[in-house]
MILO-23397 format. One record per residue (C-alpha): residue number from 1; residue in three letters; x, y, z. Coordinates in Angstrom, 1 decimal. Each point is the difference from the previous one (the first is absolute). Layout:
BEGIN
- resi,resn,east,north,up
- NUM,ALA,X,Y,Z;
...
This chain:
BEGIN
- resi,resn,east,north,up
- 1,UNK,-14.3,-0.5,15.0;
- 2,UNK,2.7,-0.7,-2.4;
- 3,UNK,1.6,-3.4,-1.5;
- 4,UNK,3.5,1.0,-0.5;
- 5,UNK,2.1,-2.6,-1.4;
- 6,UNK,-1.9,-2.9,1.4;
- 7,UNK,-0.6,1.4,3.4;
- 8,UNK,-3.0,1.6,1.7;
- 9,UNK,0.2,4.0,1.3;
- 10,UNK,-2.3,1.8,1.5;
- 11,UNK,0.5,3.6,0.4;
- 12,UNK,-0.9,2.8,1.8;
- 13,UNK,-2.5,1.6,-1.6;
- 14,UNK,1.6,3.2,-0.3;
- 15,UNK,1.8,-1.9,-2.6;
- 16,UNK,-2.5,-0.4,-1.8;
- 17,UNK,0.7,3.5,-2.5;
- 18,UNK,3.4,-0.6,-0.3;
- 19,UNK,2.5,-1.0,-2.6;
- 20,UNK,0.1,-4.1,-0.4;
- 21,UNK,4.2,1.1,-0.5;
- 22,UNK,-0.2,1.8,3.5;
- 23,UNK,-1.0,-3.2,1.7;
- 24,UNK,1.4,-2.4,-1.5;
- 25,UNK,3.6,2.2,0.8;
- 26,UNK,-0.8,1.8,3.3;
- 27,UNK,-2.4,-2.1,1.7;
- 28,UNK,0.9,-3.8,-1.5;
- 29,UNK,4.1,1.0,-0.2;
- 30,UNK,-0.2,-2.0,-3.4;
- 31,UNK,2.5,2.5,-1.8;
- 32,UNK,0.4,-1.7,-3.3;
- 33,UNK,-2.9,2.1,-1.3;
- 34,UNK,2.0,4.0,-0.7;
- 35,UNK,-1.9,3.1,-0.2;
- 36,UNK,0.9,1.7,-3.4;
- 37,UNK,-2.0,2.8,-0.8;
- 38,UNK,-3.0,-0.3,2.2;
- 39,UNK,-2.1,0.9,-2.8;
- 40,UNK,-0.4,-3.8,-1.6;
- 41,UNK,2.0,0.9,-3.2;
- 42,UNK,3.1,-1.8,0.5;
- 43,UNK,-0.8,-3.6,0.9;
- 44,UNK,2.6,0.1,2.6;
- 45,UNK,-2.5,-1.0,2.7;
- 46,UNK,-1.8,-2.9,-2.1;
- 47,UNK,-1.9,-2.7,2.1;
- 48,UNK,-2.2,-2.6,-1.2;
- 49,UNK,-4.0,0.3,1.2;
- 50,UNK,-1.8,-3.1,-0.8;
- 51,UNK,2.8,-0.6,-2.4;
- 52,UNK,-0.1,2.9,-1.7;
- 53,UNK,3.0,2.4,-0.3;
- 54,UNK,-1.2,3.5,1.7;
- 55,UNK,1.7,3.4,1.3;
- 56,UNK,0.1,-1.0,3.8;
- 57,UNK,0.8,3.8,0.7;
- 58,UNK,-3.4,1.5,-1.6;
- 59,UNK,-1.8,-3.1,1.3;
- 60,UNK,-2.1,0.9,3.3;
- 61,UNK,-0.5,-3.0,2.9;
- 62,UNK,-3.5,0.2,-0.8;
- 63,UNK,-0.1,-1.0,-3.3;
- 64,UNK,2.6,-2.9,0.4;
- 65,UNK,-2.0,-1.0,3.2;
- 66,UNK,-1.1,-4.0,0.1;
- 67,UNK,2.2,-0.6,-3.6;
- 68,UNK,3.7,-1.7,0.0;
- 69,UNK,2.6,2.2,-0.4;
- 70,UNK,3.4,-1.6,-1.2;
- 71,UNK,3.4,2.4,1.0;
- 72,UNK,3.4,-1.2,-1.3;
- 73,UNK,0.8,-1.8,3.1;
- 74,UNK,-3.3,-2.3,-0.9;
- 75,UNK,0.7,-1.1,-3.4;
- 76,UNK,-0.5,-3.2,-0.1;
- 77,UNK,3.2,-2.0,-0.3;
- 78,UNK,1.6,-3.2,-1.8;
- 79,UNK,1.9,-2.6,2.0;
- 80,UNK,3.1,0.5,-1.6;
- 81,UNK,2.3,2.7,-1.4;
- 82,UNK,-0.6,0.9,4.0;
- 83,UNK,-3.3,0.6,0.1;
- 84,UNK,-0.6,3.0,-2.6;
- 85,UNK,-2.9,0.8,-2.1;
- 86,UNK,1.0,-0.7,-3.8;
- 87,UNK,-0.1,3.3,-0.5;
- 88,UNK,2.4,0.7,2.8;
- 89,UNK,2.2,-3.1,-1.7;
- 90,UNK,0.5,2.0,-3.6;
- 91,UNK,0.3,3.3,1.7;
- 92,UNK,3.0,-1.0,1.3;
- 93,UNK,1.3,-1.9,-3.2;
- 94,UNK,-0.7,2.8,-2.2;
- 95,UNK,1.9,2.7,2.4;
- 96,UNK,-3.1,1.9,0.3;
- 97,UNK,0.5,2.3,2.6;
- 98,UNK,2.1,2.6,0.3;
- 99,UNK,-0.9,2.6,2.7;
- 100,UNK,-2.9,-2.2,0.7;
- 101,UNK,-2.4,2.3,1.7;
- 102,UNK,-2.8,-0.6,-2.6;
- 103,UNK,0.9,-3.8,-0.1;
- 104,UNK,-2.4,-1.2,2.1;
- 105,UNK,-3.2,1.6,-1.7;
- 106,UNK,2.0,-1.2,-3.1;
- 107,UNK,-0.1,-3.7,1.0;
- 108,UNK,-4.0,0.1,1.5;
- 109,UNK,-1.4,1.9,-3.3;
- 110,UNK,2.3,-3.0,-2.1;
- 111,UNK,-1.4,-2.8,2.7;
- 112,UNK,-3.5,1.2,-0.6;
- 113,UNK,0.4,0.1,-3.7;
- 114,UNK,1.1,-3.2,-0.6;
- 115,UNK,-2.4,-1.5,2.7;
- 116,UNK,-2.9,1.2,-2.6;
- 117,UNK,2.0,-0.9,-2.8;
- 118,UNK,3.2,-2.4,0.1;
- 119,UNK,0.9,0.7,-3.8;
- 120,UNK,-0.2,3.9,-0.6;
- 121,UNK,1.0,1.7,-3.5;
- 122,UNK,2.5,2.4,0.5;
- 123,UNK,-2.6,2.5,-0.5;
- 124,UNK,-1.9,-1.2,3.0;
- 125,UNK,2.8,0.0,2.0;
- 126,UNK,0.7,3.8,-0.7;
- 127,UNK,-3.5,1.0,0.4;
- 128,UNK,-0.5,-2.3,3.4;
- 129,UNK,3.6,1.9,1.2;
- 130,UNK,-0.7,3.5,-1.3;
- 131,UNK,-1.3,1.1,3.2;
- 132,UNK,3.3,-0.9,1.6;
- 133,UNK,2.7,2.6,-0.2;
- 134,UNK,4.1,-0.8,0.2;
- 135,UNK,1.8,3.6,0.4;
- 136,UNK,2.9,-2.5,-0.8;
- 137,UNK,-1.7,-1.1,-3.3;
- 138,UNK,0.8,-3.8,0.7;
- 139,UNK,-3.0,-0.9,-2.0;
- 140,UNK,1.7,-2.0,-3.3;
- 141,UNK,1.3,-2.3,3.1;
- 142,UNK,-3.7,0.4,1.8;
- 143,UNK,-1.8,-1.4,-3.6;
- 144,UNK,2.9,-2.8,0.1;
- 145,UNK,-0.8,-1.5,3.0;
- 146,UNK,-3.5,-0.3,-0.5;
- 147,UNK,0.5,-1.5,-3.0;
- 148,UNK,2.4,-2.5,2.1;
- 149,UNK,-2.4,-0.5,2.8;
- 150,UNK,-3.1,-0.4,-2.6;
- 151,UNK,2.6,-2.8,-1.8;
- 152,UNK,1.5,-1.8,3.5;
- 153,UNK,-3.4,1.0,2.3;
């Protein structure tokens, strides 16, 4: 059994081996979540687990079985702005993304962070976000809006 964004999932127990990623995309459809390099190098596929920013694709079931696991679709949300996560707020302001594939495990490793810590140092914001790779080297803007949702959060 799984908590996945606030709800209870039981699965098969064949499921048990397999990726957190693979379920949360093929068996729970939630396709925020993106499989990078499968490998858990790229932060692409970043979930929280208990809170904690983790490589859902080199995560088993098993190992994430009975703890809360928090995709992109379950971040929690403010009432206004419509309903994004801070961090989701000063992505957009700071014209973060630009292909946007790793965006997602972007914004969870930067939720997680600033959950632990709402005022980072710049040089704990690049060592929280140094397991996240941008091909489209977006990260100036990335460290910007951290720095706006740590000020505006």
């Amino acid at each position: 059994m799984l908590h996945v964004n606030g709800e209870r999932v039981v699965l098969p127990e064949r499921l048990r081996e397999a990726s957190l990623l693979a379920v949360i995309r093929d068996h729970l459809g939630l396709r925020g979540t993106k499989y990078g390099c499968g490998k858990g190098l790229c932060g692409a596929c970043t979930v929280h687990l208990d809170g904690v920013a983790v490589r859902s694709c080199s995560t088993r079931v098993a190992d994430a079985a009975g703890r809360r696991v928090t995709t992109i679709e379950g971040l929690p949300r403010t009432a206004s702005d419509a309903g994004l996560h801070p961090v989701q707020q000063a992505w957009i302001a700071e014209s973060v993304a630009q292909c946007g594939y790793c965006q997602t495990g972007q914004i969870m490793s930067a939720a997680a962070l600033l959950a632990r810590n709402p005022n980072p140092s710049d040089e704990e914001i690049r060592l929280a976000m140094s397991g996240n790779l941008c091909r489209c080297g977006t990260y100036p803007r990335i460290r910007r809006a951290i720095r706006r949702a740590a000020k505006e959060g």
